[in-house]
TISE-902583 format. One record per residue (C-alpha): y, z, x; residue in three letters. Coordinates in pm, 1 decimal, decimal comma, always signed. Example, Ala and Ser with C-alpha at 12.3 -4.5 7.8 and 13.67 -1.06 7.14 Angstrom:
-450,0 / +780,0 / +1230,0 / ALA .
-106,0 / +714,0 / +1367,0 / SER .
***
This chain:
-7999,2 / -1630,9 / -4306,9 / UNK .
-8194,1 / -1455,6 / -4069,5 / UNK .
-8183,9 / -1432,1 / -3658,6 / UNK .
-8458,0 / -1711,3 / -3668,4 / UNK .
-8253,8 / -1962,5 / -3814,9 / UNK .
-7925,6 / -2042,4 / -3742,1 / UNK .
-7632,6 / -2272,0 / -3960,0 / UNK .
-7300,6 / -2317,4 / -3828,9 / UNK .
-7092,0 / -2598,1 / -4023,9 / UNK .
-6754,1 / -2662,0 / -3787,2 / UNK .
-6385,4 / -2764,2 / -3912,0 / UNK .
-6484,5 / -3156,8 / -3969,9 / UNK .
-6728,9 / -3068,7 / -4206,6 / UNK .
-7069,9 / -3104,3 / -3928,9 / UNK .
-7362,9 / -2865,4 / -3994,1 / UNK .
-7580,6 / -2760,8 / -3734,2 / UNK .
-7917,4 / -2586,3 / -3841,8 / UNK .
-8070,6 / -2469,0 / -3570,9 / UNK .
-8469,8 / -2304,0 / -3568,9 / UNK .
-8434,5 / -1978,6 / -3318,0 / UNK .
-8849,0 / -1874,4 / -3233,0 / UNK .
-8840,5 / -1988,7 / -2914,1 / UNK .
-9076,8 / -1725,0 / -2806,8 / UNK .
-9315,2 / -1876,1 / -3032,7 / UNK .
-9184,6 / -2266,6 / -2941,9 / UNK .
-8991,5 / -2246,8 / -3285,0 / UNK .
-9290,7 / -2287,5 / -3476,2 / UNK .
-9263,0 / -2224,9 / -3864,4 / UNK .
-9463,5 / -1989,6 / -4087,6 / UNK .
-9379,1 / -1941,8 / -4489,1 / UNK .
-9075,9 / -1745,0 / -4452,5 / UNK .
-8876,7 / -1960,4 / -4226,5 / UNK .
-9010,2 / -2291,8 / -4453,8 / UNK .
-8831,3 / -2086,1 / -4722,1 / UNK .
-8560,7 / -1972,5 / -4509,8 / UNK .
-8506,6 / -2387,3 / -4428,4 / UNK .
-8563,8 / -2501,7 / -4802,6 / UNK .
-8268,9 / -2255,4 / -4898,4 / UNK .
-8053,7 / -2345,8 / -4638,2 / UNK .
-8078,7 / -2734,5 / -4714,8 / UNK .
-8076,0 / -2669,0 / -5078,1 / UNK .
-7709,1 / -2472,5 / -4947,1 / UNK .
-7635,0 / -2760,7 / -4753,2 / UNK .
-7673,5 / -3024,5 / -5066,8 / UNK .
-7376,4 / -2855,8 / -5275,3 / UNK .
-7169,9 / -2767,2 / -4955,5 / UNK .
-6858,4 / -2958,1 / -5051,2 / UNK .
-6723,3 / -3192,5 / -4741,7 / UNK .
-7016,8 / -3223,1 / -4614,5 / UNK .
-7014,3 / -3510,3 / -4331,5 / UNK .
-7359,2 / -3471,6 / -4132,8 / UNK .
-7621,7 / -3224,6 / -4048,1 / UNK .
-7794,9 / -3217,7 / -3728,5 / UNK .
-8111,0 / -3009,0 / -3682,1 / UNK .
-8238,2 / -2874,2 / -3365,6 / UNK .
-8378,5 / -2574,0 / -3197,6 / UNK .
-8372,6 / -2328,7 / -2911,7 / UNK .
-8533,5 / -2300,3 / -2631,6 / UNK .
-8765,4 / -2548,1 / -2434,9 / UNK .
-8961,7 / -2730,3 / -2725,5 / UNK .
-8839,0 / -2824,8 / -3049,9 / UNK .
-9105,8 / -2714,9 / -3256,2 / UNK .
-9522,5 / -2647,7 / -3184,4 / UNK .
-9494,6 / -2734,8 / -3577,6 / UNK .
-9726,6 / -2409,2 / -3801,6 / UNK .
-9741,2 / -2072,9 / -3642,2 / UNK .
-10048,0 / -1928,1 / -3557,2 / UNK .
-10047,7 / -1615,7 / -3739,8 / UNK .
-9943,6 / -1850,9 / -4056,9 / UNK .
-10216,0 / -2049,6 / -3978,6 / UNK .
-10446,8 / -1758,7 / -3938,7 / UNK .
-10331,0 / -1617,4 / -4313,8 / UNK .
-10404,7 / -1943,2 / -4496,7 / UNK .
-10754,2 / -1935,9 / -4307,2 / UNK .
-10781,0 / -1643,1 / -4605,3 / UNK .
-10591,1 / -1826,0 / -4896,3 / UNK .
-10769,8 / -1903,9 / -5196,2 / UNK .
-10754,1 / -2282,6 / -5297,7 / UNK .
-10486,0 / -2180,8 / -5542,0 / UNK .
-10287,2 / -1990,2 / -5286,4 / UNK .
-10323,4 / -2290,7 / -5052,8 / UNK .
-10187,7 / -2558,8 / -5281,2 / UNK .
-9870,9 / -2328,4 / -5344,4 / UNK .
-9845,1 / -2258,1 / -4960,3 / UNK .
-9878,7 / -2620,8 / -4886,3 / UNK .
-9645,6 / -2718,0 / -5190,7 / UNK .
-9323,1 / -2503,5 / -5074,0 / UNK .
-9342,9 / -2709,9 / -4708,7 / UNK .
-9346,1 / -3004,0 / -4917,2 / UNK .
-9066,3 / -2922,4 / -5150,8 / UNK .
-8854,3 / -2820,1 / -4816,8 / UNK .
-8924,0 / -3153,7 / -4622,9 / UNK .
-8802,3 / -3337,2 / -4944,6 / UNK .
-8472,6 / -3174,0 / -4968,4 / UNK .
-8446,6 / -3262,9 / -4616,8 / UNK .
-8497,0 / -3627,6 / -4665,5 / UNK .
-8286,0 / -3618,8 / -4969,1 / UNK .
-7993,4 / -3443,3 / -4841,0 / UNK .
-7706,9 / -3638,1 / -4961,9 / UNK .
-7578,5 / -3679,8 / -4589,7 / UNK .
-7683,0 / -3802,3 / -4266,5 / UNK .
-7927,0 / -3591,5 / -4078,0 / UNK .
-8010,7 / -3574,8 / -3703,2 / UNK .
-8278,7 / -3444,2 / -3533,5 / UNK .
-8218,7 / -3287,2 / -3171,3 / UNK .
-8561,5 / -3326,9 / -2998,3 / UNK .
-8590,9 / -3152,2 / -2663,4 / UNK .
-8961,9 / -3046,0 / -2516,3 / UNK .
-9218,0 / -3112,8 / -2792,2 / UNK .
-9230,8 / -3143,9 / -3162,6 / UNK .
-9591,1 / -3124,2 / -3266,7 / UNK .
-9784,3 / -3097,9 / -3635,0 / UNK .
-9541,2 / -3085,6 / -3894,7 / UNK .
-9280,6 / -3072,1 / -3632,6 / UNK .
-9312,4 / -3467,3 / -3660,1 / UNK .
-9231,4 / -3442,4 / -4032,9 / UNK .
-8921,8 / -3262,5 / -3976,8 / UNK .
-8801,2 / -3525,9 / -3691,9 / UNK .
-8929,0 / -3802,5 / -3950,7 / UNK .
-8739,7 / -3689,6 / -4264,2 / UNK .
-8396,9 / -3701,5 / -4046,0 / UNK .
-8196,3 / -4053,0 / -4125,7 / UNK .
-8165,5 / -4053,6 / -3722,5 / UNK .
-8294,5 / -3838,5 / -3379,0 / UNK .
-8258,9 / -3840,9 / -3022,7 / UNK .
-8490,8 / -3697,3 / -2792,1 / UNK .
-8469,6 / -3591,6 / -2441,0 / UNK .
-8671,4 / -3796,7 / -2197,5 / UNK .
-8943,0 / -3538,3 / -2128,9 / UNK .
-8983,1 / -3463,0 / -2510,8 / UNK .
-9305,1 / -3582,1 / -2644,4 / UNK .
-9474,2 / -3597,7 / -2993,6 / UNK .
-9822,2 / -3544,0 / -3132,2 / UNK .
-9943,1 / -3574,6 / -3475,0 / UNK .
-10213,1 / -3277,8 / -3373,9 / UNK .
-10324,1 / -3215,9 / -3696,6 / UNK .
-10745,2 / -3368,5 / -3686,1 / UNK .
-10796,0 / -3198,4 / -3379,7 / UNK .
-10846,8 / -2870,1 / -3537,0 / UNK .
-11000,7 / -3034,1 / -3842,3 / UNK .
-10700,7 / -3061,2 / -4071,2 / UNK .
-10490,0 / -3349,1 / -4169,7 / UNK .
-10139,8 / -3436,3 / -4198,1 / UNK .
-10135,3 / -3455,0 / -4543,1 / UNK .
-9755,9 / -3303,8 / -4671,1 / UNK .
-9562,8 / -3482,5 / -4373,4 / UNK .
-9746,0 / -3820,6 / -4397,5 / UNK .
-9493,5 / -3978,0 / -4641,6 / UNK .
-9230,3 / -3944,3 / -4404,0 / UNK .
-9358,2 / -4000,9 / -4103,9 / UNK .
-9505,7 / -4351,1 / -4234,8 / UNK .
-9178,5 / -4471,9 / -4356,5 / UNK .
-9040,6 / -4359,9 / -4007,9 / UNK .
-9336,7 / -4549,6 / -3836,3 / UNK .
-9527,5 / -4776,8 / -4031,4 / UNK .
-9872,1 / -4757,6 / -4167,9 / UNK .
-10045,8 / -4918,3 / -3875,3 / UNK .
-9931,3 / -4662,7 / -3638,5 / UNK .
-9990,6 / -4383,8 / -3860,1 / UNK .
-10314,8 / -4529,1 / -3877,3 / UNK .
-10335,8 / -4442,8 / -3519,8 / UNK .
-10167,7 / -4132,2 / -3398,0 / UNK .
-10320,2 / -3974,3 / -3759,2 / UNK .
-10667,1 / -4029,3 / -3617,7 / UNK .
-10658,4 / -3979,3 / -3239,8 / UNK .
-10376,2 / -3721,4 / -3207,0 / UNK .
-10295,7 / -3874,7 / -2873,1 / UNK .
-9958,1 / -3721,4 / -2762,0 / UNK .
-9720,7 / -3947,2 / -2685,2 / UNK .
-9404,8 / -3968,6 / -2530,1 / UNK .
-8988,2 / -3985,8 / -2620,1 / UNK .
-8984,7 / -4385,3 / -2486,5 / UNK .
-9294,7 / -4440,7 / -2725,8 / UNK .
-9117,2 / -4233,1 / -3014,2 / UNK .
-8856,8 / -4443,4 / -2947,4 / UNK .
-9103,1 / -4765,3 / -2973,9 / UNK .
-9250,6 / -4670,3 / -3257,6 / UNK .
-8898,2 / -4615,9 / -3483,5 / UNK .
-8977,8 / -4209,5 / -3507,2 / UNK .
-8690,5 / -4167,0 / -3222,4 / UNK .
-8336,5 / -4330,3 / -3228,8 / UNK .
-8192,4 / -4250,5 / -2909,0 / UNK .
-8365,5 / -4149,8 / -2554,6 / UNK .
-8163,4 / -3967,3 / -2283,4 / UNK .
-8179,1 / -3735,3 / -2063,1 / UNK .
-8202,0 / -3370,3 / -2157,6 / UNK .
-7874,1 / -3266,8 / -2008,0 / UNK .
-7701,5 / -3537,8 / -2212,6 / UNK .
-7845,6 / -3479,9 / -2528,6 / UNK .
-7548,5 / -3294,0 / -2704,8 / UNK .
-7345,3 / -3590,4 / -2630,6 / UNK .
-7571,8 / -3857,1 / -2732,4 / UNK .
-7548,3 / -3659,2 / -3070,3 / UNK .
-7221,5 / -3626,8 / -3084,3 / UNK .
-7166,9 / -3992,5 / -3064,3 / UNK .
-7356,3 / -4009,0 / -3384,5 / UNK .
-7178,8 / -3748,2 / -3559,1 / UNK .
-6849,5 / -3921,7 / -3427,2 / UNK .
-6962,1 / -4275,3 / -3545,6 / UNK .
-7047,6 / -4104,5 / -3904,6 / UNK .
-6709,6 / -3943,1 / -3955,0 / UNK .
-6525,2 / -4212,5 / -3872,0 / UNK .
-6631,7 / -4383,2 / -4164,7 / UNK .
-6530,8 / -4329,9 / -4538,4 / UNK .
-6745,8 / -3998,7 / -4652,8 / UNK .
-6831,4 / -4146,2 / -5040,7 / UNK .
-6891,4 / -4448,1 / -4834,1 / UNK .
-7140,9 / -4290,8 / -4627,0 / UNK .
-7320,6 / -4099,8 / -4892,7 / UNK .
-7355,8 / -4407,2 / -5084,7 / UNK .
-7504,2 / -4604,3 / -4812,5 / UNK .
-7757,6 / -4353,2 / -4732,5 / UNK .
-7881,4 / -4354,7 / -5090,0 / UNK .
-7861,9 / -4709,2 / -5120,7 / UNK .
-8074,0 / -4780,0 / -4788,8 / UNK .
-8357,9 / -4478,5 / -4929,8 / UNK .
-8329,2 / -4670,2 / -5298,5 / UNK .
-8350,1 / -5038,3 / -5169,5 / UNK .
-8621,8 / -4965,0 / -4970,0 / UNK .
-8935,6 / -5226,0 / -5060,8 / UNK .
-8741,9 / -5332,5 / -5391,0 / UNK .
-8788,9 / -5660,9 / -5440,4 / UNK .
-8526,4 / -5898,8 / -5513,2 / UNK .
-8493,1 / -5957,9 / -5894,3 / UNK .
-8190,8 / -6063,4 / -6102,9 / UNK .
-8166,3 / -5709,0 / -6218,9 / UNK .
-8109,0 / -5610,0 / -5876,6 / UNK .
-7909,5 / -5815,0 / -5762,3 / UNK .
-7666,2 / -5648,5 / -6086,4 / UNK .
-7710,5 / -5354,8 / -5970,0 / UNK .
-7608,0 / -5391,5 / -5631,1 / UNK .
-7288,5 / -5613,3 / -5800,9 / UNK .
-7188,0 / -5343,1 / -5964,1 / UNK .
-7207,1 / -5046,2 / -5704,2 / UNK .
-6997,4 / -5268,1 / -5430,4 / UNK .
-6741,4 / -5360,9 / -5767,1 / UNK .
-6730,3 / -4999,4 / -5828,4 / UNK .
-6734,9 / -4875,3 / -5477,6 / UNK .
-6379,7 / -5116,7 / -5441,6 / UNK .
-6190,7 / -5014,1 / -5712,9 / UNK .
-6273,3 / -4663,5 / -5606,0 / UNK .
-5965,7 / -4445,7 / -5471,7 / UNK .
-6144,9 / -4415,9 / -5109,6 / UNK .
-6286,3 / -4768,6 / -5118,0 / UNK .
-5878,4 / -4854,2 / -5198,5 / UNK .
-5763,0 / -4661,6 / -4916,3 / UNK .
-5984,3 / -4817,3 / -4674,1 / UNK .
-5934,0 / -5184,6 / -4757,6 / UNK .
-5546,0 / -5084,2 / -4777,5 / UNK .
-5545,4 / -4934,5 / -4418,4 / UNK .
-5780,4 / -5220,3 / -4314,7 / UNK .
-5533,5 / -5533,6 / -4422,8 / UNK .
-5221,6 / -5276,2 / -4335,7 / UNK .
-5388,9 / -5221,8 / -3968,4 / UNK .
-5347,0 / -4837,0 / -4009,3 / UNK .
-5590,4 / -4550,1 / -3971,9 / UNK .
-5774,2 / -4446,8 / -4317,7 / UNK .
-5642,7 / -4106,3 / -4441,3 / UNK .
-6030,0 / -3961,9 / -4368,6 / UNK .
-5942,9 / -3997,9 / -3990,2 / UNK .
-5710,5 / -3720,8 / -3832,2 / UNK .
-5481,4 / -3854,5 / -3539,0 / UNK .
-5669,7 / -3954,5 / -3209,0 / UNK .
-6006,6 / -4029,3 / -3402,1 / UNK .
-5987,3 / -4424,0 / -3407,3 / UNK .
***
């Protein structure tokens, strides 16, 4: 890990990955796109795991590829450009696949592929000011690694959109547009989090796991008697499971679940 990106994981089992350029507005080159792919591939075998939030320092989340990056791959050979743009593709997937919740922490702006990172979070809250642009045609490029994510966070018909004008637009339309959970102010932003990561680890941690895959496998399935037995058999087996036991026992007993500590009901 190196000074420009930070991981802390605290006692309940929360990670915090946090991008430290702010001299540059946290904007990512190759080695911190490495540096992140390593950390989340860390991250995926980190045993009780609850949540990860990602977020940066400094005034603007992330002005999305570094110049100087930017200015290299200007030089790439097609070959050497494919294999550049295949390692920020293989590091926004293990992102979107990491087995736990993820929030983004969105102050200032998140431009470029600064979008993909907010999109492959499961949830994100942005400060009021913060504002998003999918910049990518104005310089003659398109947003071609990110664009899976960000159209399952928004939708194909405003993808359409903010693919082709790169209008920048703001938290409240984020927000609008399903790319931003939460809005607040800046000043309140840690504790808008916080009520996330408290409303994750309240609940059973299989339980959670399982939901998240089960929302990213469900999605646009449609509804066939083989379906429906496999979702019969992942709630039986999820029941007779020791933690799906304890919870329906403290449920009808009216106690706490053994996955909460004292004072977190």
């Amino acid at each position: 890990m190196s000074e420009h990106l930070l991981l802390e994981i605290d006692n309940s089992g929360v990670a915090t990955v946090t991008l430290n350029r702010p001299d540059v507005h946290n904007a990512f080159d190759d080695a911190l796109i490495a540096e992140l792919a390593a950390t989340f591939d860390k991250l995926a075998g980190t045993v009780g795991l609850r949540a990860v939030v990602l977020a940066s320092n400094g005034k603007n989340f992330s002005a999305g590829a570094d110049l100087g990056w930017m200015k290299r791959m200007a030089d790439y050979s097609a070959e050497e450009n494919q294999r550049d743009a295949l390692a920020l593709a293989q590091m926004l997937q293990k992102l979107d696949t990491l087995p736990v919740p993820t929030i983004a922490r969105v102050q200032g702006a998140a431009f470029g592929g600064a979008v993909g990172l907010v999109s492959c979070c499961d949830m994100a809250v942005a400060a009021e000011r913060a504002s998003f642009c999918l910049s990518e045609v104005k310089i003659g490029l398109v947003p071609a690694t990110i664009s899976p994510y960000v159209i399952n966070a928004i939708g194909t018909r405003h993808s359409r959109r903010y693919f082709t004008t790169a209008e920048r637009f703001s938290a409240e339309r984020a927000r609008e547009i399903g790319l931003v959970s939460e809005v607040c102010a800046e000043g309140e932003l840690d504790i808008e989090v916080q009520k996330l990561v408290n409303a994750i680890c309240n609940n059973g941690p299989q339980a959670v796991r399982t939901s998240k895959q089960l929302a990213m496998s469900m999605s646009n399935r449609v509804v066939s008697d083989e379906l429906q037995a496999q979702t019969s058999a992942l709630i039986a087996a999820i029941r007779t499971s020791p933690e799906g036991q304890e919870g329906l026992g403290a449920f009808l007993s009216k106690r706490a679940p053994a996955w909460l500590q004292e004072g977190e009901e």
